[in-house]
LOPADREN-714146 format. One record per residue (C-alpha): x negated, y negated, z; residue in three letters. Coordinates in steps of 0.001 Angstrom, whole numbers, plus 524288, in hexadecimal, padded with zeros to 5 digits. Layout:
<recs>
XYZAla;...
</recs>
This chain:
<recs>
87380833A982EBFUnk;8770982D1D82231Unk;878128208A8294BUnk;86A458241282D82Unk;866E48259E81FA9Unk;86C4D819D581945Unk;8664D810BE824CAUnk;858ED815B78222EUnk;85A5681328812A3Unk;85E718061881536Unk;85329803F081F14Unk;8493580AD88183FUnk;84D5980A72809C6Unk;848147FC958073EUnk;8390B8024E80A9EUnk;839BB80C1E80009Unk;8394F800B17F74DUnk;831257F74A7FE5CUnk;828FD8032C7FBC6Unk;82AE5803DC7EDFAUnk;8276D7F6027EC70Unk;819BF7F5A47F3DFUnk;8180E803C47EBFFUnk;81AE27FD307DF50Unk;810097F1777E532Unk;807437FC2C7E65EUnk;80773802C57D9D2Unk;803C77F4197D51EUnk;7F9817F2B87DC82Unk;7F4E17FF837D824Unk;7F56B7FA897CAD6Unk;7ED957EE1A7CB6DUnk;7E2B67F6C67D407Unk;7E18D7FF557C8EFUnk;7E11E7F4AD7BEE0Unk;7D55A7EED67C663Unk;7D05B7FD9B7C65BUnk;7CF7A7FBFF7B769Unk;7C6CF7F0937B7BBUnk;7B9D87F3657B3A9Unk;7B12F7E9C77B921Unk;7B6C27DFD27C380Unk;7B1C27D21E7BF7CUnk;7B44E7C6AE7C72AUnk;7B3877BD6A7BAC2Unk;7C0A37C4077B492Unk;7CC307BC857BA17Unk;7D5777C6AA7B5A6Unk;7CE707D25D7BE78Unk;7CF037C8477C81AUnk;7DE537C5D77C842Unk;7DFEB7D48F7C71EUnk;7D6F27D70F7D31CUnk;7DF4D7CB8D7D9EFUnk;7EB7E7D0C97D4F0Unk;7E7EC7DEA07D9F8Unk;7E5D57D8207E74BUnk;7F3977D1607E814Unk;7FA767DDC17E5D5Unk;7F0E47E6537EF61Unk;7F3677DC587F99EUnk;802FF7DA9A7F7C6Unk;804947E9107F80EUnk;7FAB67EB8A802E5Unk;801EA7E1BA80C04Unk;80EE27E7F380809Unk;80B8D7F3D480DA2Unk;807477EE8381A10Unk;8128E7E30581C85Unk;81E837EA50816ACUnk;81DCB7F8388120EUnk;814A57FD7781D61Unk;81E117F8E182843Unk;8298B7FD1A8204FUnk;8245480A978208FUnk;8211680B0482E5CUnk;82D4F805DD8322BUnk;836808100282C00Unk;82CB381AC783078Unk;82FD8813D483FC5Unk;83F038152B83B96Unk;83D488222183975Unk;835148256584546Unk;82DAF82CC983C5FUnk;820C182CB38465BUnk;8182F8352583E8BUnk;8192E82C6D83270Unk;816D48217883954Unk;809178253283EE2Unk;805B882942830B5Unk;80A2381B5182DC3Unk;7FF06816618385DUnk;7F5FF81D9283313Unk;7F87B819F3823B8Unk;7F77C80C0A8289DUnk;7EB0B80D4482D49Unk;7E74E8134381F8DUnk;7EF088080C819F9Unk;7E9AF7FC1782232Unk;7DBD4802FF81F2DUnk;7DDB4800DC80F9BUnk;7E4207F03181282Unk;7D7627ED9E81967Unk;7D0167F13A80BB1Unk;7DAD67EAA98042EUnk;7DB1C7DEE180A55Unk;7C9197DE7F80C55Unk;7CB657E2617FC79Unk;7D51E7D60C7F9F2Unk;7CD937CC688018CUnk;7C29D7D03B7FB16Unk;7C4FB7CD6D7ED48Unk;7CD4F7C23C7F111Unk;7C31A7BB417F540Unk;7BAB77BE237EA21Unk;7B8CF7BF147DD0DUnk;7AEE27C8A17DCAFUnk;7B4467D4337D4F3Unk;7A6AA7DC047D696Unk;7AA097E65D7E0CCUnk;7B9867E6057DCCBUnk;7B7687F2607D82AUnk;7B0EC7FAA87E2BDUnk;7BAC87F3677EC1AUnk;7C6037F7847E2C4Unk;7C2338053A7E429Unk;7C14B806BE7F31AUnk;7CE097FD987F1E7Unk;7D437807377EA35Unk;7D0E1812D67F4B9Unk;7D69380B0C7FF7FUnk;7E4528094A7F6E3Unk;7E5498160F7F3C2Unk;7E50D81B80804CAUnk;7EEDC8107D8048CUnk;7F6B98137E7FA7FUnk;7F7878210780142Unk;7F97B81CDC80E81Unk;802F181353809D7Unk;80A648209080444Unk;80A86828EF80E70Unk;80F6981DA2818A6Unk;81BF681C8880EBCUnk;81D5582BA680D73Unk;81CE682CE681CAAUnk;824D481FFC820BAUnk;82C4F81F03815B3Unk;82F7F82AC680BD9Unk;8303583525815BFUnk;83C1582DB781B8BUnk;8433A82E2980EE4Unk;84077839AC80874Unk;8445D843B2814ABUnk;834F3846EA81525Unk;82E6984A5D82119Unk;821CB842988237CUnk;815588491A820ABUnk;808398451182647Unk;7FCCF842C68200AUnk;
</recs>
């Protein structure tokens, strides 16, 4: 049993902080949404709105395509090591929440990348900021049930 124990740190310890790290990524991105939120009046003739909109954009799509290339798989696969079957169809169904909110992120990106029309930047920033926050919680309840309920004894609870 302790062998058990010490194999599954070793296999699964290194995802608690790959976790930390896109959860630190997050918070950042959090931080530059907000700072656009205190923008008055977008304007596409003031360069520095313009790198802060861009550099928004950098971090939203870094830390989106974390999710989906390494922490999202992660997740999923130490659910699968676990056999943990009901966690894993909550999993499904947070991804579709998830994929959902990338579609908007990604239209939202190549939208503003290709322009430098800042005149609807903040109605899109708003219905932005609705689609981050179901994927923020998604995004939590995928690592409580795939992730945190492993380590911390819990039984998983459904939603």
């Amino acid at each position: 049993m302790l062998e058990n124990c010490k194999s599954a740190q070793e296999r699964w310890g290194g995802v608690s902080q790959l976790i930390d790290q896109w959860l630190q990524e997050r918070q950042e991105m959090l931080v530059c949404f907000c700072g656009l939120g205190e923008i008055p009046h977008f304007s596409s003739e003031d360069p520095s709105q313009g790198k802060k909109v861009k550099g928004f954009f950098e971090i939203l799509v870094d830390y989106t395509s974390a999710g989906h290339f390494e922490i999202y798989d992660q997740l999923i696969r130490e659910g699968a090591s676990y056999q943990d079957q009901e966690a894993l169809e909550a999993a499904n169904n947070l991804l579709q929440t998830i994929d959902a909110t990338t579609e908007l992120i990604l239209d939202f990106n190549d939208k503003y990348l290709e322009t430098d029309d800042l005149s609807s930047l903040a109605e899109d920033l708003s219905t932005l900021g609705e689609a981050i926050e179901s994927r923020l919680e998604a995004e939590d309840y995928m690592i409580e049930v795939l992730h945190s309920a492993h380590h911390q004894g819990q039984p998983i609870k459904s939603n």
